[in-house]
C-alpha positions in Angstrom: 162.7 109.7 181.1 159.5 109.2 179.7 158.9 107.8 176.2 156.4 110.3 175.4 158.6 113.1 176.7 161.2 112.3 174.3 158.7 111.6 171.3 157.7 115.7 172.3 160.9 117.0 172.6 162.1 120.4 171.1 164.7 119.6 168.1 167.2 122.8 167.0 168.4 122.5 163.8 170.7 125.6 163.8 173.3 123.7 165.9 173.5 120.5 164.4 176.1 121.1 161.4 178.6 122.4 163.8 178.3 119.7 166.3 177.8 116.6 163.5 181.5 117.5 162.5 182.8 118.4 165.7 182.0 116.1 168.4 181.8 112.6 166.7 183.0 112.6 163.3 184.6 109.7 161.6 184.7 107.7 158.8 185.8 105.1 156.0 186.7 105.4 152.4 189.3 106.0 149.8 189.3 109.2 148.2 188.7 109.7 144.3 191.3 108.5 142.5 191.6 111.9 140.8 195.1 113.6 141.7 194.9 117.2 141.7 195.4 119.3 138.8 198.9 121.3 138.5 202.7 119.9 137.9 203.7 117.8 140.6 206.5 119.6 143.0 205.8 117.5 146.3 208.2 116.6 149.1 209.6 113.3 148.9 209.2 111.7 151.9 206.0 109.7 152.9 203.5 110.0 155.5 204.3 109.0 158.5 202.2 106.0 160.0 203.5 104.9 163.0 200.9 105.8 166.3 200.4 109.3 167.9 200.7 109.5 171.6 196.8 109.1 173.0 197.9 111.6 175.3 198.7 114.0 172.9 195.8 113.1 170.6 193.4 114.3 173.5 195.4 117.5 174.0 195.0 118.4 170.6 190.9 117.5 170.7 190.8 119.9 173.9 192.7 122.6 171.9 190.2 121.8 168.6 187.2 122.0 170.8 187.9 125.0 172.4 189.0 126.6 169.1 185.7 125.0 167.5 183.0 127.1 169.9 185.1 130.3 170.0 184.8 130.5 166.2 181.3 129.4 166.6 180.3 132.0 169.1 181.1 134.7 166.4 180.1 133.5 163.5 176.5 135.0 164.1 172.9 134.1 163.6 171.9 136.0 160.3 170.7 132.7 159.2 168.4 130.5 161.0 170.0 127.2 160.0 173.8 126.9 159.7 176.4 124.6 159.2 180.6 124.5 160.3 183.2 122.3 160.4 186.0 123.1 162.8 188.2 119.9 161.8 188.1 121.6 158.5 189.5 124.9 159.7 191.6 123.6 162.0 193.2 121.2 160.0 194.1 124.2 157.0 195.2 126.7 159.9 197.4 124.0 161.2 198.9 123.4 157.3 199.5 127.5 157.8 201.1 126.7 161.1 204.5 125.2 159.4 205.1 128.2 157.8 204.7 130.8 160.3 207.6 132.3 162.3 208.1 134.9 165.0 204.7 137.0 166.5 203.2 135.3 163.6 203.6 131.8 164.5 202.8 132.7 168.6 199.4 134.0 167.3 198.7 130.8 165.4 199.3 129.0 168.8 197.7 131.1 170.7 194.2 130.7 168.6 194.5 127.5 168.0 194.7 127.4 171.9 197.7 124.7 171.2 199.4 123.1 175.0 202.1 120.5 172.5 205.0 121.5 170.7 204.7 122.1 166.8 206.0 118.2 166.1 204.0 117.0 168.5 201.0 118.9 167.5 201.5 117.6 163.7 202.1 114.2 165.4 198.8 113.9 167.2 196.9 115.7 163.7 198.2 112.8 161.7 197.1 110.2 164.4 193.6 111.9 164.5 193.1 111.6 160.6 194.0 108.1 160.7 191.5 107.0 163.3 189.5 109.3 161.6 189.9 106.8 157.9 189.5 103.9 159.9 186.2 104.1 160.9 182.5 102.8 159.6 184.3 99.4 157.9 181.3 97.6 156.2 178.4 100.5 157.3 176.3 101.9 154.7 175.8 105.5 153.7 172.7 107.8 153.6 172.5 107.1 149.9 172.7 103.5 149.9 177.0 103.1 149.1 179.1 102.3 151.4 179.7 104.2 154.4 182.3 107.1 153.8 184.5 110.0 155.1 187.1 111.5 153.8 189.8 113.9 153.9 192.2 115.4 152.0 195.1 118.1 152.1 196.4 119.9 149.1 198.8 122.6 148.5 198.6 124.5 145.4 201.7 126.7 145.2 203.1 129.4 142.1 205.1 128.0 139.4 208.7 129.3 139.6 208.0 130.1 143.8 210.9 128.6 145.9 209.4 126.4 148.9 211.2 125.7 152.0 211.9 121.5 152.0 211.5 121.4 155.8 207.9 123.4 155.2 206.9 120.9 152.5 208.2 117.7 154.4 205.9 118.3 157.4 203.0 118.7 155.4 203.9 116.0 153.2 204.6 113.5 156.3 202.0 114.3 159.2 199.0 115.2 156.2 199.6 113.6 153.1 199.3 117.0 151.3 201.5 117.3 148.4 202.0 120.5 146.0 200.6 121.3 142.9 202.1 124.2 140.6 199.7 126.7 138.8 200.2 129.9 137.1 198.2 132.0 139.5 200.3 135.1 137.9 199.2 134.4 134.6 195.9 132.5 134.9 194.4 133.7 138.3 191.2 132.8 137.0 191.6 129.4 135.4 193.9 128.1 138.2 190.7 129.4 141.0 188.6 127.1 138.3 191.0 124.2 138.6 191.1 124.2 142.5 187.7 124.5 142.9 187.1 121.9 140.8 189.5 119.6 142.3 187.2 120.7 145.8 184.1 119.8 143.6 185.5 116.2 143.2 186.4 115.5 147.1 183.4 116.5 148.3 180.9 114.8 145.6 179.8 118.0 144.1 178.6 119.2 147.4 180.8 122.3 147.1 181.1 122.7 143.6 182.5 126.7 144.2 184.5 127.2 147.3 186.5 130.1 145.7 184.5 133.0 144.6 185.8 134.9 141.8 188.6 137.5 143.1 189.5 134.8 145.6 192.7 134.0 144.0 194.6 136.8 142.3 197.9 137.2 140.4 199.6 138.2 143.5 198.6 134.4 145.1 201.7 132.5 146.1 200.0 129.6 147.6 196.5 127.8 148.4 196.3 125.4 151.5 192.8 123.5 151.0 191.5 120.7 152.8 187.9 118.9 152.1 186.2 116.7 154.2 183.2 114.6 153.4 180.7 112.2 155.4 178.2 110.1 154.0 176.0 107.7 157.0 173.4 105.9 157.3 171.4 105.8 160.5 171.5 102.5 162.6 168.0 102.9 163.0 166.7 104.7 159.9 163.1 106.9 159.7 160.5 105.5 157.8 159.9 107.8 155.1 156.3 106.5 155.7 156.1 108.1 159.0 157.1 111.5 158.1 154.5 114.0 159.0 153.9 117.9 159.1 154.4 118.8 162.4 155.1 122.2 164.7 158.5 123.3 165.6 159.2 126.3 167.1 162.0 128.9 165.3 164.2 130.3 168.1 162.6 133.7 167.6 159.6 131.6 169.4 157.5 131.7 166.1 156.4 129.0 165.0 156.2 126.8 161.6 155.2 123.6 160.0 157.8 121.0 159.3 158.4 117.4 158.1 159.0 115.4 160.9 160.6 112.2 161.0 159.9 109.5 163.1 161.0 106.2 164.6 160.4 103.8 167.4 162.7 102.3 169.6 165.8 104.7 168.6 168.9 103.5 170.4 170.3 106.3 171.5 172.0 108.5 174.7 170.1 110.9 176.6 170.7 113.5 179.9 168.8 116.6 180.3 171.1 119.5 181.8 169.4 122.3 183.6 166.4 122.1 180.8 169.1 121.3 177.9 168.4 117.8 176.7 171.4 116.3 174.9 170.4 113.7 172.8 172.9 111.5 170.6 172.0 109.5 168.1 174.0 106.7 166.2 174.9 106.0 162.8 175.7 102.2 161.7 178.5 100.4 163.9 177.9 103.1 166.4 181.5 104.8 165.6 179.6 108.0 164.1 177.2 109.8 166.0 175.0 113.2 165.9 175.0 115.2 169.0 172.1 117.9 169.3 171.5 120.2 172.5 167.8 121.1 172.4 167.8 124.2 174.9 164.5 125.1 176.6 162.3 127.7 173.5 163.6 130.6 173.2 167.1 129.9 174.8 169.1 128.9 171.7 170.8 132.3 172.1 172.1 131.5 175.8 172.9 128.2 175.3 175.4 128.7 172.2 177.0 131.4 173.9 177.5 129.4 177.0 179.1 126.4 174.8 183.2 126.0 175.0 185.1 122.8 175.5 184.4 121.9 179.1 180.7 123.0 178.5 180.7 120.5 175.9 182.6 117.8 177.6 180.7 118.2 180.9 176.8 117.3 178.6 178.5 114.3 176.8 179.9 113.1 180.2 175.9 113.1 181.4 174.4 111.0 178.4 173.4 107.6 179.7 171.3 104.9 177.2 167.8 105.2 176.6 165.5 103.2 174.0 162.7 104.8 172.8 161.0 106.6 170.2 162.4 109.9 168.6 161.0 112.7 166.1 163.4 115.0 164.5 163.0 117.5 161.3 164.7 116.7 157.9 166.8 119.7 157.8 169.9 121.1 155.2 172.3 123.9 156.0 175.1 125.4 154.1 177.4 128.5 154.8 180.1 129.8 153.5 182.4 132.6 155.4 185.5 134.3 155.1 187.3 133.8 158.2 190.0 136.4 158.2 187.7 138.7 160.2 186.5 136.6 162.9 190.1 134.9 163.0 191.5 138.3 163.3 189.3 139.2 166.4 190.5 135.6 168.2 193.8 137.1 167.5 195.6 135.9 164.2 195.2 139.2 162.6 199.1 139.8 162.3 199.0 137.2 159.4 196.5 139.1 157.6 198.9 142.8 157.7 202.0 143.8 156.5 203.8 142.4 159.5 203.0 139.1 159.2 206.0 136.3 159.4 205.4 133.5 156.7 209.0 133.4 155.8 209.2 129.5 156.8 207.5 128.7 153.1 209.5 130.2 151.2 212.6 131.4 153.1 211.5 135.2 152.4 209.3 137.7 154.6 206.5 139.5 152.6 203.9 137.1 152.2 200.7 137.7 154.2 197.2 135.2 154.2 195.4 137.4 151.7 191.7 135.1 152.8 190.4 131.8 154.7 187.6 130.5 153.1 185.0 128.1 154.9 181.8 126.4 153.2 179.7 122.9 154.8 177.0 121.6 154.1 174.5 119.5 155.8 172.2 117.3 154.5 169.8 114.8 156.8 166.7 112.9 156.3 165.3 109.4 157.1 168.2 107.6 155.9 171.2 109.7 157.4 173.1 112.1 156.9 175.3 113.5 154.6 178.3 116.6 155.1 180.9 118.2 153.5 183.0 120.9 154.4 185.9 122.5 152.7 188.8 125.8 153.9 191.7 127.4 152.3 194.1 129.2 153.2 195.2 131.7 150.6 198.5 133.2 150.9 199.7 136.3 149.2 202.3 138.8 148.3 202.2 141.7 151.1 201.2 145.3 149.0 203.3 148.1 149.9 201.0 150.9 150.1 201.4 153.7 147.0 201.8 156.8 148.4 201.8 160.4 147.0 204.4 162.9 148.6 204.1 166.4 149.6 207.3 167.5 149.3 207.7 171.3 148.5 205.7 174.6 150.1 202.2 174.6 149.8 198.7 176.3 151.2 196.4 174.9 153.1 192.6 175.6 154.3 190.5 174.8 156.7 186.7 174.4 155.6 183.1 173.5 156.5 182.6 170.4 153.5 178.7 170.9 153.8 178.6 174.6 153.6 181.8 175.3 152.2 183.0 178.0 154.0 186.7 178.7 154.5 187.5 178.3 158.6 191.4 178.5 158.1 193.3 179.4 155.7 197.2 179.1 155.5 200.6 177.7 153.8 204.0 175.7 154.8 206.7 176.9 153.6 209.0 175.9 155.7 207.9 172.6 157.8 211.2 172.8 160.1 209.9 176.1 161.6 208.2 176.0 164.7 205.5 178.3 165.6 206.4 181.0 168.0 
């Protein structure tokens, strides 16, 4: 491929928030040393550290990347930038998983597209977060710290609510995620203030307000949150000097004006599929990378309806190194969604109705996942980049419906609402007759 070709080339910034979290995230970093807020009501046993199965760690990426891109593909194009972490979602659906029995716990394996038994899939979870802490040892981040990622698991359950041990063990051993008690009944509000700030913390203030007011309730039982946050620096950083207004074209196929960065001699990994270049470019120690697919103009549309897991293994399998010079746009992105609609059209929805089967947290049926909350953010410029993303899971009492009952003879009519005329006009006074 030609330099100049490259130094041309089409950047799309509506894809890259998914893809920065999905394809090549890792990291290094200890979390805050702020413990959440709440009593303390955690299992006792302790994480389990011994090695996943590499077999079963790839099984469970194939599952996450095909779970990533069918959330993706729904989540719409209202906004022209956006930004989505699947590890995020994935890893709070599968803190859900434990406690799922029944139709209820089949659905969660079925949209989570899961091929390992529930241990197993834990197993390989756990050995994914800690190759995941391992990485970028001595790197820098966009802001000049050291490189980090991190992620953290957190239950926050209702004071007084019985938990199943075997529920909390699991969670405790393959995620690290303890439980917290608050006093959702009688401080829905302040305990949503508490959770969100302990979100606010793990993501450096990058999500300062996952939980929108009505978000928890006094009918909350439990919260499942994880956070994740990434903070890198480029191995070859922009010069902010060479930053320049310059076109790019929207995927409407206007176009506007832009700061572009620029750098020569970019050591990155190119292939050009059909017209989609795949470009991926590395972040210090070259264990973090950004992926973006730059479809032909006006074809962003096609190609992110066309992207699942072999789609997206097949372009990586094509990049080859190149050397050369590369312009991309600064860019930000944030979104925040509430799942429970787009997760109940991959098929999860019987966890969201009356019939849902959460009995393996508590030991009782009757408790339903009342939301599932998602926000990222996306931040990149000459220096790096830096991302955070955050989901609960919110679980609640199921309502039984209040109903009024007709119980003695009555009269009925038939009538036109707009005009008000009377079409029928009759009573019951005896339901158990049948007409003649």
């Amino acid at each position: 491929m030609q330099t100049a070709a490259l130094m041309n080339f089409r950047p799309v910034a509506a894809l890259l928030g998914s893809l920065v979290l999905l394809l090549q995230a890792c990291g290094h970093g200890e979390p805050p040393n702020v413990p959440a807020p709440g009593e303390l009501a955690a299992s006792s046993k302790q994480r389990i550290v011994s090695a996943a199965p590499q077999g079963d760690i790839d099984q469970t990426v194939d599952s996450a990347t095909t779970f990533a891109f069918d959330v993706y593909r729904k989540l719409g194009s209202e906004s022209p930038n956006t930004a989505f972490s699947p590890y995020s979602v994935g890893v709070a659906l599968s803190l859900t998983y434990p406690g799922a029995r029944g139709t209820t716990q089949k659905a969660f394996e079925d949209v989570l597209h899961l091929k390992l038994d529930a241990a197993k899939h834990h197993r390989a979870m756990n050995g994914i977060d800690a190759a995941l802490q391992s990485r970028g040892v001595g790197a820098s981040g966009r802001d000049g710290k050291p490189f980090r990622l991190r992620a953290n698991n957190q239950l926050f359950g209702q004071k007084g609510q019985h938990f199943e041990s075997p529920f909390l063990d699991v969670l405790a051993e393959e995620y690290g995620a303890g439980l917290r008690l608050l006093d959702f009944h009688g401080d829905a509000e302040g305990s949503r203030k508490q959770i969100n700030d302990w979100v606010s913390t793990n993501t450096e203030q990058l999500i300062p307000e996952l939980l929108k007011q009505g978000t928890i309730d006094s009918g909350t039982v439990l919260a499942l949150v994880n956070t994740l946050y990434f903070n890198g620096a480029w191995k070859k950083p922009f010069s902010a000097n060479a930053t320049a207004d310059a076109p790019f074209k929207r995927a409407d196929g206007s176009q506007v004006q832009v700061k572009m960065m620029s750098a020569e001699d970019v050591p990155l990994r190119y292939a050009d599929s059909g017209g989609t270049e795949v470009f991926e470019v590395p972040y210090q120690n070259d264990e973090v990378s950004m992926v973006l697919l730059v479809p032909p103009a006006g074809k962003l549309g096609e190609l992110e309806q066309s992207l699942d897991g072999a789609k997206v293994r097949q372009l990586i399998g094509m990049l080859q190194d190149e050397n050369v010079g590369l312009k991309l746009p600064r860019f930000e992105a944030r979104t925040q969604v509430e799942l429970k609609k787009v997760l109940g059209e991959l098929g999860l929805g019987v966890a969201f109705g009356g019939e849902a089967d959460l009995s393996g947290m508590t030991g009782e049926k009757g408790l339903r996942i009342t939301a599932v909350v998602h926000e990222a953010v996306v931040k990149t410029d000459e220096a790096g980049t830096e991302a955070a993303a955050a989901t609960a899971v919110v679980v609640g009492r199921v309502s039984l419906p209040q109903f009024k009952t007709i119980d003695r003879a009555f009269v009925y009519l038939i009538r036109d609402r707009a005009t008000g005329a009377v079409l029928f006009v009759g009573r019951v006074g005896d339901p158990s007759v049948a007409a003649n």
